[in-house]
Backbone of each chain as ProteinMPNN parsed JSONL, in Angstrom:
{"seq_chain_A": "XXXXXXXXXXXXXXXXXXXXXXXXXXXXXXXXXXXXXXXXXXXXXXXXXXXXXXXXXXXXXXXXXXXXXXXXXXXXXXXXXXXXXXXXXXXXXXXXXXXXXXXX", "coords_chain_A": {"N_chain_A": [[-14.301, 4.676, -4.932], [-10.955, 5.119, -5.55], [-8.088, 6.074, -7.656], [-5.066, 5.263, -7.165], [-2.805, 6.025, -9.301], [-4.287, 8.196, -10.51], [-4.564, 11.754, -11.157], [-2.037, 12.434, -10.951], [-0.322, 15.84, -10.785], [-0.031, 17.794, -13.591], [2.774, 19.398, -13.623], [5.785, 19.384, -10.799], [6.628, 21.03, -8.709], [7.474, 20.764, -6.235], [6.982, 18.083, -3.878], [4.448, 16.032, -3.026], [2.363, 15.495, -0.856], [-0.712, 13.52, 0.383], [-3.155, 13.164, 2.379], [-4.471, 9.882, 2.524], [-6.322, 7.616, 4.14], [-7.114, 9.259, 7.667], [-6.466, 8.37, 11.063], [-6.557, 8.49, 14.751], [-4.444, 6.637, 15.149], [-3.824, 5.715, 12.846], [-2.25, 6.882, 9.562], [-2.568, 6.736, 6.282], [-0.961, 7.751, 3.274], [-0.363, 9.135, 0.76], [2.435, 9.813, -1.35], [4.226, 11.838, -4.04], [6.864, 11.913, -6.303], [9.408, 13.517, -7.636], [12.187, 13.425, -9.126], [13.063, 14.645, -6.77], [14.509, 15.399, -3.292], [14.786, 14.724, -0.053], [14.444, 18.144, 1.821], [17.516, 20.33, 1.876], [19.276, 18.293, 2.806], [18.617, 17.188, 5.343], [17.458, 15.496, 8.389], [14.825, 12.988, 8.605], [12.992, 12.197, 11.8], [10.802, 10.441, 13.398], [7.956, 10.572, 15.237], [6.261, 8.424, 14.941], [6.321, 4.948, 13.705], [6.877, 4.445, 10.379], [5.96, 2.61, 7.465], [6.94, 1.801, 4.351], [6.311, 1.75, 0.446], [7.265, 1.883, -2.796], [5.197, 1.974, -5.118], [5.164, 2.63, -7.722], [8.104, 3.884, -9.67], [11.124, 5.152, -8.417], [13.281, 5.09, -5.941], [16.112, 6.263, -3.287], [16.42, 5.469, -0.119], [18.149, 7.029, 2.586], [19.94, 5.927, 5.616], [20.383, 6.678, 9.244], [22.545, 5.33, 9.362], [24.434, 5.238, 8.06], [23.504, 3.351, 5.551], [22.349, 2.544, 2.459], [19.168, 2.498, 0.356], [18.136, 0.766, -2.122], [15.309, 1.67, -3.638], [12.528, 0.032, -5.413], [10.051, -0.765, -7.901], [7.481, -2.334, -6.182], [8.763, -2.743, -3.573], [9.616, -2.783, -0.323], [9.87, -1.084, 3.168], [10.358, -1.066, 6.546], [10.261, 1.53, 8.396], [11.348, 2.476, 11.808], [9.998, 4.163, 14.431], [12.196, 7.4, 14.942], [13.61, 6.269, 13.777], [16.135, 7.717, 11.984], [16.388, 9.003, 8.874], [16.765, 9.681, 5.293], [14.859, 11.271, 1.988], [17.135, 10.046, -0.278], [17.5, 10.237, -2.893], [15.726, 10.338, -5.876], [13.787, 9.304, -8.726], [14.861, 11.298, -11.711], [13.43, 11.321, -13.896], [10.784, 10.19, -14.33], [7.767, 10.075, -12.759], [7.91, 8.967, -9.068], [5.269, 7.261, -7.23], [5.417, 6.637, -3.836], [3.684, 4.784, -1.162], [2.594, 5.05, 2.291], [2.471, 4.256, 5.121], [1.586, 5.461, 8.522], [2.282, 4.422, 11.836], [1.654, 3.547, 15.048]], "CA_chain_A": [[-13.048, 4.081, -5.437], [-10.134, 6.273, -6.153], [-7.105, 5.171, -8.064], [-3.22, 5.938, -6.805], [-1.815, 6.87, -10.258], [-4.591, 9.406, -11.286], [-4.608, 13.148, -10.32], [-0.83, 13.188, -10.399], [-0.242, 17.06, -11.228], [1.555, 17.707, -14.734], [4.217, 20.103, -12.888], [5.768, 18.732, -9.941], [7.356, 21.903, -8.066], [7.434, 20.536, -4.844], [6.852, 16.605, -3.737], [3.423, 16.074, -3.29], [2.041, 14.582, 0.131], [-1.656, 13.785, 0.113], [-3.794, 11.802, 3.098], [-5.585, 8.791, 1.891], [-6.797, 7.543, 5.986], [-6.238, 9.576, 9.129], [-7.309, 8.643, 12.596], [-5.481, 9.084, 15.954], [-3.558, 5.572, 15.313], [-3.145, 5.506, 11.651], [-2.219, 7.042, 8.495], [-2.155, 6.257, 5.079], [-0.313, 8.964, 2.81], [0.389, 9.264, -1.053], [3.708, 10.787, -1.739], [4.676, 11.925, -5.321], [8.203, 12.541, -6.309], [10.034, 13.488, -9.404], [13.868, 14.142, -8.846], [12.819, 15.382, -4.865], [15.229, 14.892, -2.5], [14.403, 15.813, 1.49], [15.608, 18.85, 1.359], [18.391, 20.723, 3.123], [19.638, 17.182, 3.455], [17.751, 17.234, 6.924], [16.78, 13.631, 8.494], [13.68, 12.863, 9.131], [13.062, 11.778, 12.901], [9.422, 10.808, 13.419], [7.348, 10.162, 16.242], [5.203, 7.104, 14.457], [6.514, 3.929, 12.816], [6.886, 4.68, 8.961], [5.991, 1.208, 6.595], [6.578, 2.571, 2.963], [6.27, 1.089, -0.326], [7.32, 2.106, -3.785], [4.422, 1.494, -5.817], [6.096, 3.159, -9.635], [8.849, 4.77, -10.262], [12.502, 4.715, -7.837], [14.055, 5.855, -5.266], [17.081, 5.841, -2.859], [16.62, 5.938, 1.347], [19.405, 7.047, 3.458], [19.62, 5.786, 6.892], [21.867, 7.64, 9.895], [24.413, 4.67, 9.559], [25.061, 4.639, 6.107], [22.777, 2.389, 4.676], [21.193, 3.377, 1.727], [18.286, 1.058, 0.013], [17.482, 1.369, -3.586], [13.953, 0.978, -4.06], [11.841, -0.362, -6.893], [8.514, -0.888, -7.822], [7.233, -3.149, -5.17], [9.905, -2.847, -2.688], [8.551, -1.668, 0.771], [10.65, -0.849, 4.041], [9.191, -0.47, 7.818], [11.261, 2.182, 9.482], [10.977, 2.575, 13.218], [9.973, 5.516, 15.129], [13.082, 8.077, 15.305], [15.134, 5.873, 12.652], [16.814, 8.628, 11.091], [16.402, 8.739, 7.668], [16.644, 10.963, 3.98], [15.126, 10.456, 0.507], [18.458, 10.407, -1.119], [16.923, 10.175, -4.675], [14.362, 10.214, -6.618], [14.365, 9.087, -10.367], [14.191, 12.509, -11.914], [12.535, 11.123, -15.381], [9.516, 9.464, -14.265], [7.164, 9.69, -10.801], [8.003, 7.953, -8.055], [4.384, 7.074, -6.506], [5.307, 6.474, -2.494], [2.454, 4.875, -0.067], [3.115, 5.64, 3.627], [1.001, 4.07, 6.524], [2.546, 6.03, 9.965], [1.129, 3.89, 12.911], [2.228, 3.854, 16.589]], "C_chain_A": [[-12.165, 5.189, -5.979], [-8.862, 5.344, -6.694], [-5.72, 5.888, -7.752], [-2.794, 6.338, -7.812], [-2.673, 7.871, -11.022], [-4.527, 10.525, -10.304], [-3.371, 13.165, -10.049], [-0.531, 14.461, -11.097], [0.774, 16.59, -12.526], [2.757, 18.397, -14.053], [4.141, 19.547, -11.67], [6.814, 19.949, -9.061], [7.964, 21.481, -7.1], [6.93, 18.833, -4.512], [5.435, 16.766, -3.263], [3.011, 15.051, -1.938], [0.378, 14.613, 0.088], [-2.196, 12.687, 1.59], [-4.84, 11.009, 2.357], [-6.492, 8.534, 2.962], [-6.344, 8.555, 6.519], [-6.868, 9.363, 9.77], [-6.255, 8.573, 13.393], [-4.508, 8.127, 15.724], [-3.109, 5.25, 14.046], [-3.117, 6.577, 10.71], [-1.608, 7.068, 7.436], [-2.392, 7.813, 3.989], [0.179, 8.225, 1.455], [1.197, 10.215, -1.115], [4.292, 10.23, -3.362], [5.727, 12.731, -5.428], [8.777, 12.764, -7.706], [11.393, 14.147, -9.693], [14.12, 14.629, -7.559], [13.805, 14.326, -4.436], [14.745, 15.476, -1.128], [15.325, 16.796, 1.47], [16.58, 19.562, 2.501], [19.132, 19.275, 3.538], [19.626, 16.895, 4.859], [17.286, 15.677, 6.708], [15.721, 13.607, 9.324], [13.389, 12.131, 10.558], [11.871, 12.129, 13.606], [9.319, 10.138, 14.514], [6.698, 8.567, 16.349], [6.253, 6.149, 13.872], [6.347, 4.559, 10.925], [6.759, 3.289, 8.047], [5.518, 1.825, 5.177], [6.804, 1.872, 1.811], [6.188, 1.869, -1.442], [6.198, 1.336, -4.943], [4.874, 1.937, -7.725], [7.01, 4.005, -9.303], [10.466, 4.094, -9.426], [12.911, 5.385, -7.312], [15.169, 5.405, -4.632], [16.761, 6.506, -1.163], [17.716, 6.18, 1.868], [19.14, 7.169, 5.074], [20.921, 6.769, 8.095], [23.216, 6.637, 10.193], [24.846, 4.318, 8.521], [24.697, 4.727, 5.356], [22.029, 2.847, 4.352], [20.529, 2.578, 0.87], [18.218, 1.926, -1.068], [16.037, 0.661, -3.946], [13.161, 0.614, -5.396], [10.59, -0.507, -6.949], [8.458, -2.582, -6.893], [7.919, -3.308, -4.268], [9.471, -1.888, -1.708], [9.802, -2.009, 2.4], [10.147, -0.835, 5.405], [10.832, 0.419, 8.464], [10.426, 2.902, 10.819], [10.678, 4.054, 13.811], [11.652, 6.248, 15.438], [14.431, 7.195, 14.649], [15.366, 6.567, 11.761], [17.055, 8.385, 9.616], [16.245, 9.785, 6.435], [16.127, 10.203, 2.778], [16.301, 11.255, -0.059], [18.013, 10.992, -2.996], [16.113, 9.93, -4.762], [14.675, 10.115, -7.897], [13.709, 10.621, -10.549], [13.262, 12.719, -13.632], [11.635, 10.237, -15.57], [8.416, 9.886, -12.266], [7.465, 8.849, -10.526], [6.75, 8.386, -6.963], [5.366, 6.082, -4.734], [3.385, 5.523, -1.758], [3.162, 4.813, 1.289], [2.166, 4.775, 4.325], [1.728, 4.561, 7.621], [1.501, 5.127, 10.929], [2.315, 3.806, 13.937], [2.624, 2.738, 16.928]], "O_chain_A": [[-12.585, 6.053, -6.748], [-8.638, 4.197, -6.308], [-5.45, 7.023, -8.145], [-2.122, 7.339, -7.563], [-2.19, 8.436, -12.004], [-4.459, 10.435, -9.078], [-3.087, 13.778, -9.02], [-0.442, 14.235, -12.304], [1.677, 15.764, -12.655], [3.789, 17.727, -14.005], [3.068, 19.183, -11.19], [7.931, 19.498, -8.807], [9.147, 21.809, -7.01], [6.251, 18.506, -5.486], [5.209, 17.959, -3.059], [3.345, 13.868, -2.008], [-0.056, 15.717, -0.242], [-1.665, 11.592, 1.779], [-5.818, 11.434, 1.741], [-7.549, 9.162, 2.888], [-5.265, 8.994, 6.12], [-8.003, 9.824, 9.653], [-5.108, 8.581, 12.945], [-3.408, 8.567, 16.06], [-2.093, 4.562, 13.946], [-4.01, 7.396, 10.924], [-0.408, 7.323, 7.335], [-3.342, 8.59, 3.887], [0.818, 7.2, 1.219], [0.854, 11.389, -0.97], [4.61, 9.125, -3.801], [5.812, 13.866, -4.958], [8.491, 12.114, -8.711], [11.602, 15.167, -10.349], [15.241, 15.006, -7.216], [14.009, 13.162, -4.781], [14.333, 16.635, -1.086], [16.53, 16.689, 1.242], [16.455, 19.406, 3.716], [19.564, 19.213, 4.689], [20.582, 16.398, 5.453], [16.962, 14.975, 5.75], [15.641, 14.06, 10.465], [13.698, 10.963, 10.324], [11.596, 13.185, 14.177], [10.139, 9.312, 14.915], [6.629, 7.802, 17.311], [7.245, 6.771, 13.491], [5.317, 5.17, 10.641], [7.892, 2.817, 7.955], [4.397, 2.201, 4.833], [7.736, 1.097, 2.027], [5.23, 2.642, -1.463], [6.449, 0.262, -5.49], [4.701, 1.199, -8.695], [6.691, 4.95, -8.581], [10.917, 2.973, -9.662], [13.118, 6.492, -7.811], [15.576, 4.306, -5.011], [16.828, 7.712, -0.927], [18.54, 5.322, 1.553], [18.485, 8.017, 5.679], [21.975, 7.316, 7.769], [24.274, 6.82, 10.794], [25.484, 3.338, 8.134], [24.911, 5.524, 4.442], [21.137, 3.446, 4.953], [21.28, 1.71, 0.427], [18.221, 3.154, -1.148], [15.769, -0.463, -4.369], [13.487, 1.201, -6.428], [9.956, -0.355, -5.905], [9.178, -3.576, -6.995], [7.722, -4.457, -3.874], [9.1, -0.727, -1.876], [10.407, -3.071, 2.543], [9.007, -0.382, 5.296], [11.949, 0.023, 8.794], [9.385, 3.557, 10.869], [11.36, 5.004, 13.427], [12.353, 5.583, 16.201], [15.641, 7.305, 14.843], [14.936, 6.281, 10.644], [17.908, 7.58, 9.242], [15.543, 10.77, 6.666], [16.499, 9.086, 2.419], [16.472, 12.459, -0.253], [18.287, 11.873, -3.811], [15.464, 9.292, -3.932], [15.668, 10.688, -8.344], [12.713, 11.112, -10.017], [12.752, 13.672, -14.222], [11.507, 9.558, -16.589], [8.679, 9.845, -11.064], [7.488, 7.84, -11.231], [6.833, 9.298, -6.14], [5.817, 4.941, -4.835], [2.237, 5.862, -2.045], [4.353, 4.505, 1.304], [1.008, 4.705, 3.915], [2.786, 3.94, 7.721], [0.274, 5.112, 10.83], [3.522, 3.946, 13.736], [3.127, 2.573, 18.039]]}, "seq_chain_B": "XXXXXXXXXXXXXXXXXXXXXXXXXXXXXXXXXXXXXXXXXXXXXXXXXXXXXXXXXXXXXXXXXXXXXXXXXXXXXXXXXXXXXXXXXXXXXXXXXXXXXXXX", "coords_chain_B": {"N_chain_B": [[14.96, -4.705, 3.081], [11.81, -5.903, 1.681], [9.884, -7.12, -1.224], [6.813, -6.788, -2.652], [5.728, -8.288, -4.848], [7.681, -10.166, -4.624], [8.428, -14.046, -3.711], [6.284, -15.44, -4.447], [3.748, -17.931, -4.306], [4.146, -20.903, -6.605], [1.656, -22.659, -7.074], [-1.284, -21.763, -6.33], [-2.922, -22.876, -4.998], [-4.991, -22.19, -2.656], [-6.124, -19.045, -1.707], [-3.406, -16.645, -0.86], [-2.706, -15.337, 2.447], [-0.571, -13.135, 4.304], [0.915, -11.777, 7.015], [2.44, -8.125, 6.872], [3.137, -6.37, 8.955], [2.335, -6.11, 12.152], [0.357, -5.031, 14.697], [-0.986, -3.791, 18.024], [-3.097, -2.173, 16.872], [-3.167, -1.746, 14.253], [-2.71, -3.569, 11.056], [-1.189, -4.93, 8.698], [-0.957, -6.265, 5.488], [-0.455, -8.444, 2.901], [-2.387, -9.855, 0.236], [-2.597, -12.913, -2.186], [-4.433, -13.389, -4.924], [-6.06, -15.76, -7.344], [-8.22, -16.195, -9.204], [-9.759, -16.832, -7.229], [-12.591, -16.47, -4.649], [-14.567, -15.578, -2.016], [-15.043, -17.818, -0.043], [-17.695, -19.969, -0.379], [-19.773, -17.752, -1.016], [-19.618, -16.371, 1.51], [-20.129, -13.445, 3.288], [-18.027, -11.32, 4.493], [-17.597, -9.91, 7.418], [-16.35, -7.281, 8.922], [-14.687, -5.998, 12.647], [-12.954, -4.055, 12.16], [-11.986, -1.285, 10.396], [-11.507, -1.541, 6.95], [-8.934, 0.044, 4.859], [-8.053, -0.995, 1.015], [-6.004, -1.606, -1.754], [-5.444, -2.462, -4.641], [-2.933, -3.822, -6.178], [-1.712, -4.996, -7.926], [-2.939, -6.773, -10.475], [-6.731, -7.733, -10.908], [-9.883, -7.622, -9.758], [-13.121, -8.06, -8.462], [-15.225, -6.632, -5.912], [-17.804, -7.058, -3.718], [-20.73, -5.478, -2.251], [-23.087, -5.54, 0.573], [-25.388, -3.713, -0.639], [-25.718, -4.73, -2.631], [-24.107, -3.404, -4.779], [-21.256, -3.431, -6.73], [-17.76, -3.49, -7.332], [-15.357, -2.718, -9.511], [-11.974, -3.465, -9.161], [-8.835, -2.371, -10.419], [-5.665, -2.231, -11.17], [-4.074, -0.312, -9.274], [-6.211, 0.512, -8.056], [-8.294, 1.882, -5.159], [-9.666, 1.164, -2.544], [-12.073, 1.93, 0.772], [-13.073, 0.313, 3.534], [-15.589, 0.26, 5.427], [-15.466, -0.694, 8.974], [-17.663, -3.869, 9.765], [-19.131, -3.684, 7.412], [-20.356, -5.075, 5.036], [-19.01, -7.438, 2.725], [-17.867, -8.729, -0.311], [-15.784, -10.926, -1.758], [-15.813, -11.153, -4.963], [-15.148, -12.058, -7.412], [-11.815, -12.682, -9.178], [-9.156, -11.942, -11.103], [-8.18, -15.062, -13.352], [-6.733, -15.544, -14.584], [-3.902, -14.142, -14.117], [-2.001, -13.363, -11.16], [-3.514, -11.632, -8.749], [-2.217, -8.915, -6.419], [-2.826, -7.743, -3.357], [-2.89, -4.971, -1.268], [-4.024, -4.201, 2.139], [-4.613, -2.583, 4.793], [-5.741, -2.559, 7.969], [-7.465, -1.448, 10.454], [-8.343, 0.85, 13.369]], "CA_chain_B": [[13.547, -4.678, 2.177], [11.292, -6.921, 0.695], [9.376, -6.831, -2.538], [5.426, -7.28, -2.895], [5.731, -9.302, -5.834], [8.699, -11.834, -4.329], [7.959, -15.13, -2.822], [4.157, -15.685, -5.048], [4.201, -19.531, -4.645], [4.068, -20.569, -8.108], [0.665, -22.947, -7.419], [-1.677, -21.384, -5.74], [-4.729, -23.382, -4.514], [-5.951, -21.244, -1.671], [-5.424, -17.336, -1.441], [-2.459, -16.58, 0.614], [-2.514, -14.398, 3.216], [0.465, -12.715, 4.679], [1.113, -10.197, 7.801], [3.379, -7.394, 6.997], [3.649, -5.438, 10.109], [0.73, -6.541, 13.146], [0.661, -4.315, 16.195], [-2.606, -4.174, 18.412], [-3.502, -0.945, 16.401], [-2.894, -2.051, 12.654], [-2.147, -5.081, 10.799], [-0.934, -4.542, 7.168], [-1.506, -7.665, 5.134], [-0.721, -9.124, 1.395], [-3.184, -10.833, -0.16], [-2.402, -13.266, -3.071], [-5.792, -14.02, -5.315], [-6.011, -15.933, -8.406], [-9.43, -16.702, -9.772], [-10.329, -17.369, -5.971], [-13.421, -15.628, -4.416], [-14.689, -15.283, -1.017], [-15.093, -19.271, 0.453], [-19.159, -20.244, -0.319], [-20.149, -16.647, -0.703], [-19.969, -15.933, 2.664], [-19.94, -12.075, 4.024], [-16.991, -10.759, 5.496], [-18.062, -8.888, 8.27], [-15.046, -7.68, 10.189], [-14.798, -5.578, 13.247], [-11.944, -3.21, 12.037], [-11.788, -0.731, 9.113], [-10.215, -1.94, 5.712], [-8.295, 0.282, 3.299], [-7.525, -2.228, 0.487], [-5.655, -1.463, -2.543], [-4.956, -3.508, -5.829], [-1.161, -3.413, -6.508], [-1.315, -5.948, -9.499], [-4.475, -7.682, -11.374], [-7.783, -7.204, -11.017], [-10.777, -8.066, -8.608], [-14.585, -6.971, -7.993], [-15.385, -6.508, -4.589], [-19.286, -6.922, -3.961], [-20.599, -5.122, -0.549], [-24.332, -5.998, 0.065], [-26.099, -3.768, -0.818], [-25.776, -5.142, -3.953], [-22.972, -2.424, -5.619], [-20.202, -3.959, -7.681], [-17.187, -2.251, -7.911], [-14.247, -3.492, -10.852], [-10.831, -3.019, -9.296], [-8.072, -2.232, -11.362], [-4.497, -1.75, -10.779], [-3.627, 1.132, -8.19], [-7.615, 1.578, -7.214], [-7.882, 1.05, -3.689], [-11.287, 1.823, -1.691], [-11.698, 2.056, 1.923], [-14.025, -0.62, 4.005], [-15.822, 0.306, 7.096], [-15.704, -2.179, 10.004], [-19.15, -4.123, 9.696], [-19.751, -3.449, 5.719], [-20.482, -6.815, 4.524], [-18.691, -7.71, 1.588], [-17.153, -10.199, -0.367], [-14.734, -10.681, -3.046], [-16.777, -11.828, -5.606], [-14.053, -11.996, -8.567], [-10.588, -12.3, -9.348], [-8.705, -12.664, -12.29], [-8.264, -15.976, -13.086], [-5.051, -15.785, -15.484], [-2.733, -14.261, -13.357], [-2.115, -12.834, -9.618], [-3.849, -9.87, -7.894], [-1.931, -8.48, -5.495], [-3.812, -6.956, -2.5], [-2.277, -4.799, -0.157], [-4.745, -4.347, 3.053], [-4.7, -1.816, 5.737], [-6.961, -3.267, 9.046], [-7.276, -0.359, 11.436], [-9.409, 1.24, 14.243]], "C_chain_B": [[13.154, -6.053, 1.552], [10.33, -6.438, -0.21], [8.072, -7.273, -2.458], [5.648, -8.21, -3.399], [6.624, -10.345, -5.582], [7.618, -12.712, -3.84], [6.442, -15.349, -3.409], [4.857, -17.03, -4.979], [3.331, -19.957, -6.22], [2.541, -21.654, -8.577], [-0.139, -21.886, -6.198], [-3.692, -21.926, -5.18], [-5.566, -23.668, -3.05], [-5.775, -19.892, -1.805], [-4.431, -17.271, -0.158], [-2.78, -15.07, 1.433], [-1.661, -13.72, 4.274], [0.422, -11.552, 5.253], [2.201, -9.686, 7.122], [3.908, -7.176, 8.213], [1.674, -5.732, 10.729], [1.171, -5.759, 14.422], [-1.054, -4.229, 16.61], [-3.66, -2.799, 17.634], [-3.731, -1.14, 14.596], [-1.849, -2.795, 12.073], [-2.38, -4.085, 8.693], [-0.307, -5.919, 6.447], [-1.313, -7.409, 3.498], [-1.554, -9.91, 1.187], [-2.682, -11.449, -1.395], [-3.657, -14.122, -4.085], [-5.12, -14.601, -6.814], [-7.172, -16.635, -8.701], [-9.916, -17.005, -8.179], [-11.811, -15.742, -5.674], [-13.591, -16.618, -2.984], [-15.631, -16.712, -0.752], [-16.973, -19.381, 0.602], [-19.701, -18.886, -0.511], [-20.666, -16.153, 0.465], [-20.154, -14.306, 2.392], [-18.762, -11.724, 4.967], [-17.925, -9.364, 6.406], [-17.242, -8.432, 9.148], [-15.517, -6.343, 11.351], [-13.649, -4.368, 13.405], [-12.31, -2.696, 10.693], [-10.8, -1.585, 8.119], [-9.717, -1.219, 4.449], [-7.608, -0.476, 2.385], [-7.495, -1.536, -1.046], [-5.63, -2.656, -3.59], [-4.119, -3.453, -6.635], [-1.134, -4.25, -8.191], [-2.318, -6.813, -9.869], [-5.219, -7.255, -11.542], [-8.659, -8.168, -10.698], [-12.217, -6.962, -9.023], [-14.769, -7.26, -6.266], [-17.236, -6.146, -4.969], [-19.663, -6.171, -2.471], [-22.53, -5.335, -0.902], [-25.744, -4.99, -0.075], [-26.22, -3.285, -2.705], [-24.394, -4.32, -4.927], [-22.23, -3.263, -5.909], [-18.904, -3.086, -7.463], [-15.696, -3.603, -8.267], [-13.052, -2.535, -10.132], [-9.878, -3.299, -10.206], [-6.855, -1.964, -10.266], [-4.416, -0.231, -10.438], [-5.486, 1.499, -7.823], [-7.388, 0.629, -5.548], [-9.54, 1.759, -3.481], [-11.061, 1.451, -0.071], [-13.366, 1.41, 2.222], [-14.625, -0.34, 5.532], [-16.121, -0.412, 7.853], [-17.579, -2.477, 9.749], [-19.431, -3.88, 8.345], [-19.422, -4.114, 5.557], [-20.059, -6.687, 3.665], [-17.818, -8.726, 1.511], [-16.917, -9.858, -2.148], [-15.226, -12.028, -4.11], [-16.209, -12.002, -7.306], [-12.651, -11.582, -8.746], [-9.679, -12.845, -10.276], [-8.27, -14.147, -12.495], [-6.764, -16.429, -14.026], [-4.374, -15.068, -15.314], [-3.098, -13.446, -11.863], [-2.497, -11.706, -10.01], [-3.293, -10.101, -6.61], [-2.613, -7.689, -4.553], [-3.002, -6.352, -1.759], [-3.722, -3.888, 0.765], [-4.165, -3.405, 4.102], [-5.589, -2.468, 6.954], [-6.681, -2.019, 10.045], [-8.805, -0.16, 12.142], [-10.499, 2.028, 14.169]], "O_chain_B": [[13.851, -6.961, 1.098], [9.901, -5.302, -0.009], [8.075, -8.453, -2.106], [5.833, -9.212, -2.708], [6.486, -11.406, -6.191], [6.437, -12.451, -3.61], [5.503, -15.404, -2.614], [5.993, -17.319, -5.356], [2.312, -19.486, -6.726], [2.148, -21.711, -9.742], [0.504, -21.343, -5.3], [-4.855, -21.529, -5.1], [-6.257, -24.558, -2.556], [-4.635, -19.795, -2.26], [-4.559, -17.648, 1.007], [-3.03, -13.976, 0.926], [-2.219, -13.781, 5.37], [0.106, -10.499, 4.699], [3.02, -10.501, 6.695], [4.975, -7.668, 8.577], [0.552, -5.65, 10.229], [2.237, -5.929, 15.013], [-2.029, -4.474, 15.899], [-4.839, -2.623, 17.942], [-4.566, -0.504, 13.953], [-0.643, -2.808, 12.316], [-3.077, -3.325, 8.021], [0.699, -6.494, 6.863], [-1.83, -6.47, 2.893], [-1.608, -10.86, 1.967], [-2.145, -10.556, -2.051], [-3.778, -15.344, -3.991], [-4.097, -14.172, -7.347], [-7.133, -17.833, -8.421], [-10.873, -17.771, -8.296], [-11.925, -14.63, -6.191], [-13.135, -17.738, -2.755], [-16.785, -16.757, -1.176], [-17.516, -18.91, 1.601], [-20.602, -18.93, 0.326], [-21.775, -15.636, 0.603], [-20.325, -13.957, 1.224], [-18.786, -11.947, 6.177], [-18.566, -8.365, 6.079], [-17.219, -9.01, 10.234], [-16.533, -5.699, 11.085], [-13.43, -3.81, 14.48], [-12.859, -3.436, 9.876], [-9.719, -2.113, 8.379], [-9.924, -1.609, 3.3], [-6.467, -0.768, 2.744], [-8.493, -1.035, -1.565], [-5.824, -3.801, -3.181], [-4.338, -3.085, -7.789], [-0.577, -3.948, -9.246], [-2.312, -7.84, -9.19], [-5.147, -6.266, -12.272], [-8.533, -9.331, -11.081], [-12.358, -5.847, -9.525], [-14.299, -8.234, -5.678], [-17.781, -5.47, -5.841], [-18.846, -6.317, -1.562], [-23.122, -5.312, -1.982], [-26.874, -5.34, 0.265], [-26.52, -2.369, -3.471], [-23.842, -4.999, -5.792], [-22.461, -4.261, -5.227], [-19.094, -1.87, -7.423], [-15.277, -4.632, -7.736], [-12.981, -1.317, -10.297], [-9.938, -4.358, -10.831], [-6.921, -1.644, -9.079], [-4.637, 0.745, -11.154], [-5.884, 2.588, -7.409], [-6.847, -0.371, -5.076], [-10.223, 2.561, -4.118], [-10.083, 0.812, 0.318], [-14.413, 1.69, 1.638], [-14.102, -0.724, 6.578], [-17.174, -1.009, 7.628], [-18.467, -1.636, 9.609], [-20.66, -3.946, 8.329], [-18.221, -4.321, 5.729], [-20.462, -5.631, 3.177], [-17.223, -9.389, 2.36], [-17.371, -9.195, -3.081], [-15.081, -13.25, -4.067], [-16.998, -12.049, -8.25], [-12.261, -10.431, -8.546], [-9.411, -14.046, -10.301], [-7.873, -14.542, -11.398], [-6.053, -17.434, -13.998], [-3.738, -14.866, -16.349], [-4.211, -13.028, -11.544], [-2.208, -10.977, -10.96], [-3.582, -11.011, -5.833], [-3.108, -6.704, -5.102], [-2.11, -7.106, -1.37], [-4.37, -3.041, 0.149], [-2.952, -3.571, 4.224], [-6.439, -3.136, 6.367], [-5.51, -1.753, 10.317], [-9.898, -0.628, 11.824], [-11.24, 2.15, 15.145]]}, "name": "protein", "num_of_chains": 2, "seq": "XXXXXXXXXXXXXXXXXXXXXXXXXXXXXXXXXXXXXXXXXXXXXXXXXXXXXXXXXXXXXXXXXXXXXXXXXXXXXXXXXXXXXXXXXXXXXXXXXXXXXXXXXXXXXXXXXXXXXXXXXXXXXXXXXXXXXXXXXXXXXXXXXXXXXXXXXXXXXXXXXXXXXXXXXXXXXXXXXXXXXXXXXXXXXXXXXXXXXXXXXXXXXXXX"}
């Protein structure tokens, strides 16, 4: 048994990606944020399905037509293979725990 | 987006169970428990892996050979296809949220 909100580092230099699963068809990913934005304002344009869920804290997605979601605790998204997308924000005075599942 | 925690129907006398996202590769599933446990103490025996988290309450999960284990909010454990178990407690004064992984 492991628990999602322990082992988050006290310094947060850098956003924090961790695998929870991997096999050839899935995986499940812990991402820790704390003011991170993707950086270079570069958009992410993945191969897999992305279905992500704000488990604490808050963020802000940006999609390539605009639309930007403000997430909350419990508030979960599925973005499609090669749906262009940025974390806009991140609350920068608390973690924002992420879960990820990428599947095909 | 939608929210884990929306839509709990406000009686609840069965466990709900709700697809997220179902593709022939991985099915990602809410569970909604409240004092419910696993129908006659059967054995779940499934034929897919289960990473299964506990977003909100608190549950034991029994697997047979005999172990216990007390989830808490944010523990999650990971179920290997064929490991008998059964949900052998769940709070009984208010929702546990489950969120469920089913994979290959």
């Amino acid at each position: 048994m492991t628990n999602l909100f322990s082992n988050i580092p006290a310094k947060l230099p850098e956003e924090v990606f961790e695998d929870i699963i991997k096999t050839p068809d899935v995986r499940i990913e812990r991402i820790i944020s704390k003011g991170h934005t993707t950086p270079n304002n570069e958009w992410y344009d993945q191969d897999e399905n992305e279905w992500v869920l704000v488990v604490k804290g808050e963020a802000k997605l940006l999609f390539d037509d605009e639309k930007e979601v403000h997430l909350k605790e419990g508030d979960h998204v599925n973005i499609l293979a090669h749906q262009r997308h940025q974390v806009s924000w991140t609350d920068p005075n608390q973690e924002t725990i992420w879960l990820a599942v990428f599947y095909k």
